[in-house]
C-alpha positions in Angstrom: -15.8 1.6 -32.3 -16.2 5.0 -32.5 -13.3 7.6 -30.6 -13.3 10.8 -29.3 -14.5 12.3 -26.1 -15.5 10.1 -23.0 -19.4 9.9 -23.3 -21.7 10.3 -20.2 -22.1 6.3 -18.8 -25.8 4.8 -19.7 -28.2 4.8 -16.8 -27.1 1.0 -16.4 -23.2 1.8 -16.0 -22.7 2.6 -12.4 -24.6 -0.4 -11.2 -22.6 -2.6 -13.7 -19.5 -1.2 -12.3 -20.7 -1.2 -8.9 -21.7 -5.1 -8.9 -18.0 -5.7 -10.3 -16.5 -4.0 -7.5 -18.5 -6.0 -5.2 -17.6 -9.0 -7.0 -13.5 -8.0 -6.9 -14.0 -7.3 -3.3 -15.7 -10.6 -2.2 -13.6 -12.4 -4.1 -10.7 -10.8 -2.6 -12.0 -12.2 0.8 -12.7 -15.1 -0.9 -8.7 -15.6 -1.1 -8.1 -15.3 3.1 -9.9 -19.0 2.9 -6.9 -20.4 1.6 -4.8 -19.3 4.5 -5.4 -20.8 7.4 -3.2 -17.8 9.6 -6.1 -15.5 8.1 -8.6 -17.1 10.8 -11.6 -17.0 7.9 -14.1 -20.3 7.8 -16.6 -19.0 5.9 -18.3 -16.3 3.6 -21.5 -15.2 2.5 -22.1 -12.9 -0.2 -25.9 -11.5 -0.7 -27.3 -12.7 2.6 -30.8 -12.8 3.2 -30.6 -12.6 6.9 -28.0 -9.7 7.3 -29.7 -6.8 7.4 -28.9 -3.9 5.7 -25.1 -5.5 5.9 -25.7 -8.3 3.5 -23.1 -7.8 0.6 -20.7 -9.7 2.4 -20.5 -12.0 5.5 -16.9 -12.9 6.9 -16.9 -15.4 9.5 -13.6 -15.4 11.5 -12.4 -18.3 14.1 -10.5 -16.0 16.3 -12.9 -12.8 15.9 -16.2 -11.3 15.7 -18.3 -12.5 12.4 -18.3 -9.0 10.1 -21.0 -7.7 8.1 -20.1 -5.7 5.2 -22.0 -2.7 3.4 -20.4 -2.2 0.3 -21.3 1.5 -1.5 -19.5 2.0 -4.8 -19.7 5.5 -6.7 -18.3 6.3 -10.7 -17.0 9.7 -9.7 -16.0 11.5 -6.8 -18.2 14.6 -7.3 -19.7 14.0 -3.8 -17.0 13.3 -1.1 -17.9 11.0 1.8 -19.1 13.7 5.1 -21.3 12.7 7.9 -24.2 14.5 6.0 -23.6 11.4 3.4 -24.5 9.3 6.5 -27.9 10.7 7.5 -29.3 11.9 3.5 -31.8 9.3 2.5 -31.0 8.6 -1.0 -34.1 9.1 -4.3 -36.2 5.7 -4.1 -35.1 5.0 -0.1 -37.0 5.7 3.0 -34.5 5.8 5.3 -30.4 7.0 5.4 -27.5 4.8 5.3 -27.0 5.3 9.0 -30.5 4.6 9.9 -29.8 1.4 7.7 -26.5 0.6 9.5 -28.1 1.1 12.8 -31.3 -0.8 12.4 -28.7 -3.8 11.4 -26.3 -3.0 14.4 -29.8 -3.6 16.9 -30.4 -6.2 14.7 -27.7 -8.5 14.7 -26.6 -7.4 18.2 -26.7 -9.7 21.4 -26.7 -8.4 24.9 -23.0 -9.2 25.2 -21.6 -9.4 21.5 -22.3 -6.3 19.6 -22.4 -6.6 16.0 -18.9 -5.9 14.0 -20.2 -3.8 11.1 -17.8 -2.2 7.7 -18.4 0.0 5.2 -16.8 0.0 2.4 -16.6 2.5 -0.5 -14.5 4.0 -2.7 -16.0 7.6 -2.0 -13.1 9.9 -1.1 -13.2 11.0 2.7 -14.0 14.8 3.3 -10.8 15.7 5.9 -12.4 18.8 7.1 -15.4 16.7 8.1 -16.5 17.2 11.9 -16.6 13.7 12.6 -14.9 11.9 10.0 -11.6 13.7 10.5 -11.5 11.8 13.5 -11.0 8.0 11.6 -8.5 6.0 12.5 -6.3 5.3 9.2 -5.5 2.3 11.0 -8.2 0.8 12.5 -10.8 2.2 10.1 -12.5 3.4 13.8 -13.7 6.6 15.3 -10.7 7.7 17.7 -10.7 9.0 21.1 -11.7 12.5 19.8 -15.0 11.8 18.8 -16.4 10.2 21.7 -14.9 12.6 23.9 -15.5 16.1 21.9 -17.4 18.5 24.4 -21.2 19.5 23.3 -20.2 22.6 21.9 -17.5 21.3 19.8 -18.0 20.9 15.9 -17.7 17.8 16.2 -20.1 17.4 19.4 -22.8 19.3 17.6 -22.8 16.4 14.9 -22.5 13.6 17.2 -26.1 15.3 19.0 -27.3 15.5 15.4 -26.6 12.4 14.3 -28.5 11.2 17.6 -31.3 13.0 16.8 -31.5 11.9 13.4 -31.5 8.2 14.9 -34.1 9.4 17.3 -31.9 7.8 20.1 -29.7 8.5 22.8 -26.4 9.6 22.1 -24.8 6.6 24.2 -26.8 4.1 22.1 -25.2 5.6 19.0 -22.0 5.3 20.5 -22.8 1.8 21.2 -22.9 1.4 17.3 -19.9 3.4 16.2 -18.0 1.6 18.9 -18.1 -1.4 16.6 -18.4 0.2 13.0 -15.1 0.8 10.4 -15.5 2.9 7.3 -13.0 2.6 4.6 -13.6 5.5 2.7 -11.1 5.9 -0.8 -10.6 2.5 -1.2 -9.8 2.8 -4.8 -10.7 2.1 -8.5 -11.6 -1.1 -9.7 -8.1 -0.8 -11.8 -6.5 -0.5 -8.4 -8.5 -3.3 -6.9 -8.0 -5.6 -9.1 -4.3 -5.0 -9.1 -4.7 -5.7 -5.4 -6.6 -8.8 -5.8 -3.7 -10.0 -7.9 -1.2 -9.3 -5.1 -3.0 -11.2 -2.5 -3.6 -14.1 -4.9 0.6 -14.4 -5.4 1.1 -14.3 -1.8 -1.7 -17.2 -1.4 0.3 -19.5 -4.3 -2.0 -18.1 -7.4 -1.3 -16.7 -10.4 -1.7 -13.1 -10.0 -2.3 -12.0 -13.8 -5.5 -9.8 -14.4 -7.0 -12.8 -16.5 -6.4 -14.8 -13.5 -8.2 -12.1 -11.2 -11.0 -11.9 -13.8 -11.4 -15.4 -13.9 -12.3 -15.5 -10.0 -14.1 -12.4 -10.1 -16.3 -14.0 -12.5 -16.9 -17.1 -10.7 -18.7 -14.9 -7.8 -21.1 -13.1 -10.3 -21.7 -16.5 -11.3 -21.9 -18.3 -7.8 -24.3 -15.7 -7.1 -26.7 -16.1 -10.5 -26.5 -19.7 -9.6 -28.1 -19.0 -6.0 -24.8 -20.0 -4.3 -24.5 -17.6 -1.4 -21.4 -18.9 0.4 -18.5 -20.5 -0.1 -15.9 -22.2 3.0 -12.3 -23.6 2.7 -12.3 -26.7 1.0 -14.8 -25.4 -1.9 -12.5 -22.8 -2.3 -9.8 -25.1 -2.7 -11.7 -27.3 -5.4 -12.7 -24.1 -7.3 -8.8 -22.2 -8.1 -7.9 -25.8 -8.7 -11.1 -26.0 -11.3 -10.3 -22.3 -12.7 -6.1 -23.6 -13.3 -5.2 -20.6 -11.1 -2.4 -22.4 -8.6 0.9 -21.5 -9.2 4.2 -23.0 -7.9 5.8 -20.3 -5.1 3.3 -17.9 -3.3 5.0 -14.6 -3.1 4.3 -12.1 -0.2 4.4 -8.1 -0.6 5.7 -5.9 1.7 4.2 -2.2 1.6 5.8 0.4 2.6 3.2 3.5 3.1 5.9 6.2 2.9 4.4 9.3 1.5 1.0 7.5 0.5 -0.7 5.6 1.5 -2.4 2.6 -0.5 -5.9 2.0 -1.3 -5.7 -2.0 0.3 -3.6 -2.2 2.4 -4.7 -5.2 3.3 -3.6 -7.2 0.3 0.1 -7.0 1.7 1.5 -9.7 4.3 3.4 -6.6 6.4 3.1 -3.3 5.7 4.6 -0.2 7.2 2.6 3.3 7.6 5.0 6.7 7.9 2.5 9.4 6.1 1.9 11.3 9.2 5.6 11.5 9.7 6.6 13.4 7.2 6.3 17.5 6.6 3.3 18.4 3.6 0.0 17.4 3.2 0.5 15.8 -0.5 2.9 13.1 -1.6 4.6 15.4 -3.6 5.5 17.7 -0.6 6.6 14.4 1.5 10.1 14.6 1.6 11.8 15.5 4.9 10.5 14.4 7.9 9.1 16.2 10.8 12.1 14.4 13.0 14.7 13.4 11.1 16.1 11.2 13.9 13.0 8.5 12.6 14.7 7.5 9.7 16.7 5.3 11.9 15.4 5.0 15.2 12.1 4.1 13.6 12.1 3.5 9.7 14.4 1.4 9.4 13.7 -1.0 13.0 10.3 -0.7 10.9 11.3 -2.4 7.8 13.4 -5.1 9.6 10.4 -5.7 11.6 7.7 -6.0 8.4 10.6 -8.9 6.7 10.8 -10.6 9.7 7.1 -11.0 9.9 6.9 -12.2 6.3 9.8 -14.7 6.6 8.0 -15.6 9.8 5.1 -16.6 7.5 7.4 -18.8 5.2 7.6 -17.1 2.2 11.4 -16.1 0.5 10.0 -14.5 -2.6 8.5 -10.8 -1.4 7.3 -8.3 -3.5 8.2 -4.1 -2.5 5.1 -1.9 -2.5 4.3 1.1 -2.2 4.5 4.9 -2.8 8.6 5.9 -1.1 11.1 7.6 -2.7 14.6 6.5 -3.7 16.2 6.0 -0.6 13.7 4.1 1.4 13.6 1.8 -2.0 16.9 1.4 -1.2 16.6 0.6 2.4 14.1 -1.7 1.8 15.8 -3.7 -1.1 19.1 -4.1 2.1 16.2 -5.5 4.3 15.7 -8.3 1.7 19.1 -9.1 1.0 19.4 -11.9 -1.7 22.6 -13.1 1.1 20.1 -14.3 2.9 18.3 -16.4 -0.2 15.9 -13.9 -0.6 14.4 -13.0 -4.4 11.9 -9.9 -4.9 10.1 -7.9 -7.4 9.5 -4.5 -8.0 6.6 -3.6 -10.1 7.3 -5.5 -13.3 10.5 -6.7 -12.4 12.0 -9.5 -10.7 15.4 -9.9 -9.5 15.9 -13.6 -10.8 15.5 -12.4 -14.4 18.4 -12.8 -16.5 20.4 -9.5 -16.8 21.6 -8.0 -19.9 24.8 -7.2 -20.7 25.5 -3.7 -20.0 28.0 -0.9 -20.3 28.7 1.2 -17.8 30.0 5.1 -17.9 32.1 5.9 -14.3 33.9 9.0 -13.7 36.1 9.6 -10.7 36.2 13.3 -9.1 38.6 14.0 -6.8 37.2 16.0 -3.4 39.8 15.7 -1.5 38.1 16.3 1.7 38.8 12.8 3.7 38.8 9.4 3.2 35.5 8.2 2.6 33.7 7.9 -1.1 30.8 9.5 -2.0 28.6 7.5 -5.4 25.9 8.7 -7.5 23.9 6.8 -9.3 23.1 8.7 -12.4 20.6 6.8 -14.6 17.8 9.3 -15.3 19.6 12.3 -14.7 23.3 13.5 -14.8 23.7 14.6 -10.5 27.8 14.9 -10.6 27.8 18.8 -9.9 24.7 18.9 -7.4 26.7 16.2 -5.3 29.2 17.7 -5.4 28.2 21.1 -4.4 26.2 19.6 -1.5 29.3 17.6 -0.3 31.0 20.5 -0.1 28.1 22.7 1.3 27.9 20.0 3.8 31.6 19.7 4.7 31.5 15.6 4.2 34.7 13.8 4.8 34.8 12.9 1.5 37.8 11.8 -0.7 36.1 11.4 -4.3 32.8 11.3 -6.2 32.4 8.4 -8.2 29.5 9.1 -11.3 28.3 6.0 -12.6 26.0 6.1 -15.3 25.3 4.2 -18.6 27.7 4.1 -21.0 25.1 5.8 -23.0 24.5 8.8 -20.6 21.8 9.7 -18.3 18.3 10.3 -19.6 14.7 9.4 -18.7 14.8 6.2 -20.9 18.0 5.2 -20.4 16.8 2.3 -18.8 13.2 1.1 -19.1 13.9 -2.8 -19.0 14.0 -5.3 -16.3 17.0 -7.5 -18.1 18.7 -4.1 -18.7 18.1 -2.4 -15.4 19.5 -5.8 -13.7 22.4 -5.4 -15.8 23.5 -1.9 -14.3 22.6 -2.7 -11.0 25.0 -5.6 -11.3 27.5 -4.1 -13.0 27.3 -0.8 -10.5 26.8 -2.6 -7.2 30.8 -4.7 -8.8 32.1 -1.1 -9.2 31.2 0.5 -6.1 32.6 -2.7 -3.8 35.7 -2.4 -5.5 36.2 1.0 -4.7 35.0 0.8 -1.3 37.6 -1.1 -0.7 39.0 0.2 3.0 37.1 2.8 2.9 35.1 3.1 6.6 31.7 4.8 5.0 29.7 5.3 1.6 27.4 7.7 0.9 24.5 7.6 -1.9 23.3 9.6 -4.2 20.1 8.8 -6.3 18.7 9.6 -9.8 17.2 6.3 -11.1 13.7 4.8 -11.0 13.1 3.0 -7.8 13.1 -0.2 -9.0 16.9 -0.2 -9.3 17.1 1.4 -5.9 15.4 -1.6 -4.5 17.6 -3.9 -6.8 20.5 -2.6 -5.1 19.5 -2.4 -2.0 19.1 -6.3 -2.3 22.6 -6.7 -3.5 24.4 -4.8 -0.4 26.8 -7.3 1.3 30.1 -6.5 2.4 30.2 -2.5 1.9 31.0 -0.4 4.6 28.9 1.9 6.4 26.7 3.1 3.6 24.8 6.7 4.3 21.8 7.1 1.8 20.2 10.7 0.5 17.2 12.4 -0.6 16.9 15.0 -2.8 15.4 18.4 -1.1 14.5 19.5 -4.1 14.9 22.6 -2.2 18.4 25.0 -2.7 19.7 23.0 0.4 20.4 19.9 -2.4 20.0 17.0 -0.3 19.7 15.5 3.1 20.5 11.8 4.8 18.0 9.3 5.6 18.9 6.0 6.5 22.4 4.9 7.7 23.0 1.1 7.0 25.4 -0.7 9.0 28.3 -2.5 7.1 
């Protein structure tokens, strides 16, 4: 095989890729079958009947049917604008919003409009007149579009999307009433990450052979003329294709300064982007009321495990893009007290832990009599705590460093048996010196997933105050404060 530069795709490659990305994202409806909570009796994939919305079919006990358009593209040279909507592409005679409104009248009663989606993983243009005004959450037009006066940007478009349509703009209203575009929705990489995540919480094995396998099964329903598939043949066909496992395991996403591709593959999910200060995840650190991280945040988080317990699982999975503290707060939300296990990325919390040697150094402050911690795995913090709780004037008696015996460094720990290790061994030290103390406070340098691991383990500690860091000259700031 011959190495070197990427090469330009053949002519073939983007429909290839595009009919695999269908096939991961029918499949991944495929799954809701299995639940009966999801509401799903029945999908179609291909449908003759559907209009110009016939890539998938989802029929739903408890809502509207909904007819899926499914556009997939290899690169992101051409964001997702309303123009997208109303160019009619080389070989077509009409544009995809002539197509989605033909199949709107089309499937439409007089009293049950027609629930349409599209789906792509075109990234959304934010500056766009109309699609600025999505709805991250519902995947829906908001308040501002409908109501945008004539002379508005945004009006303008609406009039010319009418007049592309050849229809009043209250008909085309009508349509975008009842249409969702999920724009960004991700590699297939990412989406068949996903589809392994759905398939844990549902009681499969989650593996990307495992994902493949069902993938493959819809390319090969569909070659077989096979155009839907309902509950129980869904049941017959993971238990042909091996795929059951023996605990389902639900993930809880926490959306903190990104937010995920599919969403949907998660049994709670929390959504905080627009609460914090930057327009990047980079920039997301400090929040535009800091007052949230509690009277929001955390009420949040308990709200998202109690859902999921509510749905029976114990075994949970943390998702998401968050820094250290919220990994933190979110591991204390799934407290292994209460019988809980969870996994972080590749690592799991019932793994057996390595034996591991820590380094802790004690540094008087002298300042009160609570104890300030930081957790130095990939970097040594001692002085920039200690500057900060002294910048800040905490009430702090000492700074206990703990670290691995080894020292700080980015690899310090890259293991899951090893990273349990320290976070057993550091959670022991820190409750011993608590001891009588009436609050913690936290300081983080560690990859998340011993955050979260920690988290998990806090019982019997006092008051515990977590931090971010700034990375600003102000140090650090607190987020969440977690009762004792």
């Amino acid at each position: 095989m011959s190495r070197g530069r990427p090469k330009t795709p053949a002519s073939s490659g983007p429909r290839l890729a595009g009919d695999d990305y269908q096939h991961l994202y029918t499949w991944f409806h495929a799954l809701h079958l299995l639940r009966d909570a999801e509401g799903v009796t029945r999908i179609e994939f291909e449908v003759r009947d559907a209009g110009n919305v016939d890539d998938l079919v989802v029929h739903r006990s408890n809502r509207p049917t909904m007819y899926h358009q499914i556009k997939f593209v290899m690169s992101q040279r051409e964001l997702l604008t309303h123009n997208w909507f109303t160019t009619v592409p080389s070989g077509r005679k009409s544009s995809p919003l002539q197509r989605l409104f033909a199949s709107f009248n089309d499937l439409s009663e007089s009293n049950s409009p027609a629930e349409l989606a599209l789906w792509t993983n075109r990234h959304l243009a934010s500056d766009d007149p109309i699609l600025q005004h999505l709805d991250s959450r519902a995947a829906k037009l908001g308040a501002r579009f409908f109501d945008a006066g004539p002379k508005s940007e945004t009006g303008k478009a609406r009039r010319a999307w009418a007049q592309h349509l050849g229809v009043e703009q209250s008909a085309l209203t009508r349509m975008m009433e009842n249409l969702r575009v999920y724009p960004g929705r991700g590699s297939l990489d990412e989406l068949r990450r996903d589809c392994g995540i759905y398939m844990e919480a549902v009681g499969l094995r989650g593996d990307v052979g495992a994902v493949i396998l069902g993938s493959n099964e819809i390319r090969q329903l569909i070659i077989n003329g096979c155009s839907a598939i309902e509950p129980d043949e869904m049941r017959r066909l993971v238990e042909r294709l091996g795929l059951s496992t023996v605990s389902p395991r639900a993930t809880l996403l926490i959306q903190a300064i990104d937010r995920k591709a599919w969403p949907e593959a998660a049994a709670a999910s929390v959504d905080w982007v627009d609460d914090f200060r930057g327009n990047e995840p980079r920039e997301r650190r400090q929040l535009l009321d800091p007052e949230l991280w509690n009277a929001k945040f955390r009420p949040g988080l308990e709200a998202a495990v109690t859902e999921i317990r509510n749905q029976g699982y114990t075994d949970i999975r943390v998702d998401g893009a968050l820094r250290l503290s919220t990994g933190f707060a979110a591991g204390a939300a799934l407290p292994r007290a209460a019988g809980l296990t969870i996994a972080f990325r590749d690592w799991v919390s019932t793994a057996e832990p390595a034996d591991f040697f820590l380094g802790v150094a004690e540094h008087n402050v002298g300042r009160g009599d609570e104890l300030a911690v930081a957790i130095c795995v990939t970097g040594d913090i001692t002085n920039d705590v200690l500057a900060y709780i002294e910048d800040a004037g905490l009430p702090v008696n000492s700074l206990v460093a703990i670290s691995p015996s080894t020292g700080a460094s980015q690899t310090a720990i890259s293991e899951e048996a090893t990273a349990l290790g320290f976070v057993y061994g550091a959670f022991d030290e820190i409750r011993e010196r608590s001891r009588k103390r009436p609050k913690l406070h936290i300081f983080q340098s560690c990859p998340n997933g011993i955050s979260v691991f920690l988290g998990h383990l806090w019982n019997r500690v006092p008051t515990t105050q977590l931090y971010d860091d700034a990375n600003s000259p102000e140090g650090y700031f607190p987020t969440f404060l977690l009762p004792s």
